[in-house]
C-alpha positions in Angstrom: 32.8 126.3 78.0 36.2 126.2 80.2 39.3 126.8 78.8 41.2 123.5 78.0 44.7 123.5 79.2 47.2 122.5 76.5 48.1 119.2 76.3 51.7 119.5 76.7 51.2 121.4 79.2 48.8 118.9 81.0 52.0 116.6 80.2 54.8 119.1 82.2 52.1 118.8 84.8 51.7 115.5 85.2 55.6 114.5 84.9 56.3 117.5 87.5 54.2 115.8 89.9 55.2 112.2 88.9 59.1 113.1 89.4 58.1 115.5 92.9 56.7 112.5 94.0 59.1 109.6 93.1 62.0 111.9 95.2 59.7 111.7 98.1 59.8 108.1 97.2 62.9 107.7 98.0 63.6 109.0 101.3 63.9 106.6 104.0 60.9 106.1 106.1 62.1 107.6 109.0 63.3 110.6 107.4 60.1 110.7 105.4 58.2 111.0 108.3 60.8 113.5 109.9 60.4 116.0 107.1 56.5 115.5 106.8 56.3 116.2 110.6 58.6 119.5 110.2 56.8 120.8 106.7 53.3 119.8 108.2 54.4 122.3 112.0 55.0 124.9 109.3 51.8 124.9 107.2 50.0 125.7 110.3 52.0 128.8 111.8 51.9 130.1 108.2 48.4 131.6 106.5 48.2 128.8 104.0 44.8 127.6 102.3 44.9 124.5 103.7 45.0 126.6 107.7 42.1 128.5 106.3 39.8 125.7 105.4 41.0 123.9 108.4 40.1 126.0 110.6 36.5 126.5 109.1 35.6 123.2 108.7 36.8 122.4 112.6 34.4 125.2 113.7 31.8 123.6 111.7 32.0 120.0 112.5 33.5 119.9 115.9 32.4 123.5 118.0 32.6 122.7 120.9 36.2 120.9 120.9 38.3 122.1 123.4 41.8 123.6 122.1 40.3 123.5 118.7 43.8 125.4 117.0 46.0 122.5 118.5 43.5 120.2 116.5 44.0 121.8 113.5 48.2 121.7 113.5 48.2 118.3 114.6 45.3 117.5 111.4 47.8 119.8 109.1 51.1 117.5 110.0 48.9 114.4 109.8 47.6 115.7 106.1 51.0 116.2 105.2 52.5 112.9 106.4 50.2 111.1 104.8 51.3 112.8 101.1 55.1 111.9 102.1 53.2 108.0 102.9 51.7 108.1 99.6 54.9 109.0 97.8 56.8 106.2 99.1 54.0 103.9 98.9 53.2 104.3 95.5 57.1 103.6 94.8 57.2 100.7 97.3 53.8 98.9 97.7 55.1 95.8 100.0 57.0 98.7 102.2 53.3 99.7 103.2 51.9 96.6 103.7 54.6 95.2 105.8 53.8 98.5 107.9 51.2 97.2 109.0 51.3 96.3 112.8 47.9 95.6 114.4 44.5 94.7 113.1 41.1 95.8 114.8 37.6 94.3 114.3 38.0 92.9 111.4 36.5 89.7 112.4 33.7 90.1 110.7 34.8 91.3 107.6 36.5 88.2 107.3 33.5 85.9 108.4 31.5 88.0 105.6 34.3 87.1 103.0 34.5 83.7 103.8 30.6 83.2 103.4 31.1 85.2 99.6 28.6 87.7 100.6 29.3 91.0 98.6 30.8 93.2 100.6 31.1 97.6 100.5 33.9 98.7 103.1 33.3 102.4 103.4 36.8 104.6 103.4 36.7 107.9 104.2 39.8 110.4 103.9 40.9 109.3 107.1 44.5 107.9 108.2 46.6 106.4 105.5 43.9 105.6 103.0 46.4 103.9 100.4 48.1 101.0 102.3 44.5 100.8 103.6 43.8 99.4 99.8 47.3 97.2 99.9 46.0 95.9 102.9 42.2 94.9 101.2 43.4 93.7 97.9 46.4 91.2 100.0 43.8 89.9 102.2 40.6 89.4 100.5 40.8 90.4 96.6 39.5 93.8 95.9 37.7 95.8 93.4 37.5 99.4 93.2 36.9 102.5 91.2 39.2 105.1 89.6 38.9 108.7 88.2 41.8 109.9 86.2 42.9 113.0 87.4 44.0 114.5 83.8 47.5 113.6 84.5 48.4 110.2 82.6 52.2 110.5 84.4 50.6 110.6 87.7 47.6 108.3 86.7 50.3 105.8 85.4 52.0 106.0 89.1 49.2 105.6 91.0 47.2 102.9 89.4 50.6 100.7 89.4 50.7 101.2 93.0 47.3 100.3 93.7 47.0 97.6 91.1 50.6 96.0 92.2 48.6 93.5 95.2 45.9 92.6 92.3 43.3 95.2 92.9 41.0 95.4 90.0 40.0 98.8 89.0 36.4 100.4 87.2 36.5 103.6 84.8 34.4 106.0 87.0 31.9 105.6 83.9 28.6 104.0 83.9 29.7 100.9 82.5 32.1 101.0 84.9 29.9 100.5 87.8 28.0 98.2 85.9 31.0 96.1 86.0 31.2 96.9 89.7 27.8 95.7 90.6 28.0 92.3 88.5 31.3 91.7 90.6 29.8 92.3 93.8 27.4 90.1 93.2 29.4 87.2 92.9 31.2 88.0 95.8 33.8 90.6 95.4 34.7 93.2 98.3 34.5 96.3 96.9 36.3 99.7 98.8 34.5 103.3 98.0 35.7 106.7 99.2 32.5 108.0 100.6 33.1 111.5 101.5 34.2 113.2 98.3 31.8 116.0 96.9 30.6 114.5 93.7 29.4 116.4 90.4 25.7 118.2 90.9 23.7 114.5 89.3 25.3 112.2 91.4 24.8 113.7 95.0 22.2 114.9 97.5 22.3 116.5 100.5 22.5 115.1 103.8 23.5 116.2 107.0 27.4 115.9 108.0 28.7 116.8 111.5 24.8 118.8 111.9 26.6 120.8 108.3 24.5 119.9 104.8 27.0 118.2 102.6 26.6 117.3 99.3 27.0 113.3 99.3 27.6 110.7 96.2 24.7 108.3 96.3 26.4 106.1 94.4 27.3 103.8 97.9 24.3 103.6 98.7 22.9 102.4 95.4 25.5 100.0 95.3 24.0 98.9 98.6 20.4 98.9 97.3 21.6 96.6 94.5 23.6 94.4 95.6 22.4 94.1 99.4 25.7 94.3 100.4 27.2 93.8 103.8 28.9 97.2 104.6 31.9 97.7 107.0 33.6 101.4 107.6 37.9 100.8 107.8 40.8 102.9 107.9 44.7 102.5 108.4 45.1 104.9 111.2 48.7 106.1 111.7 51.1 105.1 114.5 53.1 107.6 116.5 56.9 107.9 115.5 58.3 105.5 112.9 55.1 102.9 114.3 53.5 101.6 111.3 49.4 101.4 110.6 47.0 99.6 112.9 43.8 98.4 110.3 40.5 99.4 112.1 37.6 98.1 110.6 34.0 99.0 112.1 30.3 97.7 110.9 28.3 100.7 109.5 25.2 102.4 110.4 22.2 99.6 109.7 20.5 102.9 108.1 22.3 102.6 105.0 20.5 99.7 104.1 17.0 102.0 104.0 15.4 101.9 101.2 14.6 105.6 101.6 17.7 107.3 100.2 18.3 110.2 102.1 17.7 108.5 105.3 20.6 106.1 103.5 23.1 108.6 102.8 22.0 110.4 106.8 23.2 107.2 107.9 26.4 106.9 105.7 27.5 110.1 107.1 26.8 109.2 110.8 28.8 106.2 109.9 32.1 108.7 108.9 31.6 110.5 111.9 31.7 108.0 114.0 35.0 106.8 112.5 36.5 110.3 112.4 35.8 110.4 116.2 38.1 107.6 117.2 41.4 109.8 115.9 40.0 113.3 114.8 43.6 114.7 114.0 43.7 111.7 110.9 41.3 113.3 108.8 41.6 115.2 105.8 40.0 118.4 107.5 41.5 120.5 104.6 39.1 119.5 101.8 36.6 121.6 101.0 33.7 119.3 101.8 30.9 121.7 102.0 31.9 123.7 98.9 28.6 123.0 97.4 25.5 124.5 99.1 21.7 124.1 98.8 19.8 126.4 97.6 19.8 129.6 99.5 22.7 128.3 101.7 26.2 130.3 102.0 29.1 129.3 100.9 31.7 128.7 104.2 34.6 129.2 103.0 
C-alpha cells in the first residue's frame, strides 16, 4: 500500500491552492488574460513538463501538422489561460456566463430538450470547459458527476462554482451513477468529460488520433442504458478580451453500437473531430496515453 499523506498536510494543500486561486480571482479579466498569455509564452521557451508532454502527444496525434512547435506554444498559452479562466470563474460564475458571445449548432440540443429526451453532451478538455457547464446548467438544467480531488478547500471552491447556476452533482460512486441514469431517464441533460484516463476496471482501449488510449466506458454505458441522444460541445475561446462562442456538434452515430468497443472507436472519432475545429484549445499536456496495452511502450 501507498503512503497516505497526512491530513494536515492534505489541508495546507488544499487551502494553498484555494487562496493561489482566489488571487487569480481577482484580477481583472483583461489583465487575467494579459498575465495568462505572458506566463503561458514562457512555459514553452522553458523545458517544463507540460513542453515535454506537449510535444509528444502532438507528434503522436497530429504528425503531419505543419509548424508542429508553433502549435504547441500557442496549446501551452491556451492551457494556461484557461487555469487563470477557471480562477476567476470559480469566484465569479455570472462573469463567465455573461462571456458568452455566440452560440453554434445548438439547435438541436435544444429541440432534443424541449421533447424531454435524455440527453449525454460529450465535453472533452477542450476550450474553457467550466463556463461550458454555466452555460448547460442556465440553459437547460444539468446533471453531472464529480470526483473529489483530496482537497476539501479546493473541492469546496469548485463545487460552489459549478453548483451556483443549479447544476446537480453525483459522487463518482456506483450509486452515484445510479442516480445519474434514473435522471436521465426522466429527462435530464447530463455533461461527461470523455477523454480522462480512467482507473484499469473502468476503461478499454480504443484507438485515439490512430494512438491506443485507455477510454472510460462509462459514456457509453450510459448511452446503452438510457438511449440517450448524444451531442459533443465546447466553449471555445475568443481572441483578446472576446468572450466564448458555445459550439455544440451531434456525435458519431457509432456510439450508439451495441458492440462496445466499436462504441468507445466512435466516441473518440467524435473528440477528434471537435479537437480539429481549434487544435491550439486542447489540453495537449495531459498525459492521455499514460496507460498502455499489453506489450505497448510507455510514450512519454
Amino acid at each position: 500500500m501507498g503512503r497516505r499523506t497526512h491530513p494536515a498536510i492534505q489541508t495546507l494543500k488544499g487551502r494553498a491552492a484555494a487562496g493561489a486561486l482566489r488571487l487569480l480571482g481577482l484580477l481583472p479579466f483583461g489583465l487575467n488574460r494579459a498575465l495568462a498569455t505572458g506566463l503561458g509564452r514562457l512555459l514553452a521557451v522553458l523545458p517544463t513538463e507540460a513542453r515535454r508532454i506537449t510535444r509528444i502527444n502532438l507528434r503522436l496525434c497530429l504528425p503531419d501538422q505543419p509548424d508542429r512547435e508553433a502549435l504547441v506554444r500557442a496549446s501551452l498559452v491556451e492551457s494556461i489561460k484557461n487555469t487563470f479562466e477557471i480562477a476567476r470563474f470559480w469566484h465569479r460564475p455570472e462573469d463567465g456566463l455573461d462571456r458568452v458571445v455566440a452560440e453554434d449548432g445548438d439547435g438541436p440540443l435544444r429541440e432534443a430538450v424541449a421533447n424531454r429526451e435524455p440527453v449525454l453532451i460529450l465535453a472533452p478538455h477542450l476550450g474553457c470547459w467550466e463556463v461550458l457547464n454555466f452555460w448547460l446548467a442556465r440553459e437547460f438544467g444539468l446533471h453531472a458527476m464529480f470526483a473529489p480531488s483530496g482537497l476539501p478547500e479546493l473541492d469546496q471552491l469548485i463545487k460552489q462554482g459549478r453548483e451556483h447556476f443549479g447544476t446537480t452533482m453525483y459522487p463518482a460512486t456506483a450509486r452515484g451513477v445510479a442516480g445519474l441514469v434514473r435522471a436521465m431517464r426522466q429527462g435530464a441533460l447530463t455533461a461527461i468529460l470523455p477523454d480522462q484516463v480512467p482507473d484499469r476496471r473502468s476503461g478499454r482501449f480504443a484507438p485515439f488520433f490512430g494512438q491506443p488510449a485507455h477510454t472510460g466506458t462509462l459514456s457509453c454505458k450510459l448511452i446503452k442504458q438510457t438511449r440517450a441522444r448524444v451531442f459533443m460541445a465546447w466553449a471555445r475561446r475568443l481572441p483578446g478580451d472576446g468572450g466564448f462562442e458555445i459550439r455544440v456538434r451531434p456525435a458519431d452515430e457509432g456510439v450508439h453500437d451495441d458492440d462496445l468497443d466499436y462504441a468507445l472507436t466512435a466516441m473518440n472519432r467524435s473528440i477528434e473531430t471537435l479537437i480539429k475545429e481549434e487544435p491550439a484549445q486542447y489540453l495537449w499536456s495531459y498525459k492521455r496515453f499514460r496507460r498502455q496495452p499489453p506489450g505497448g511502450t510507455l510514450p512519454y
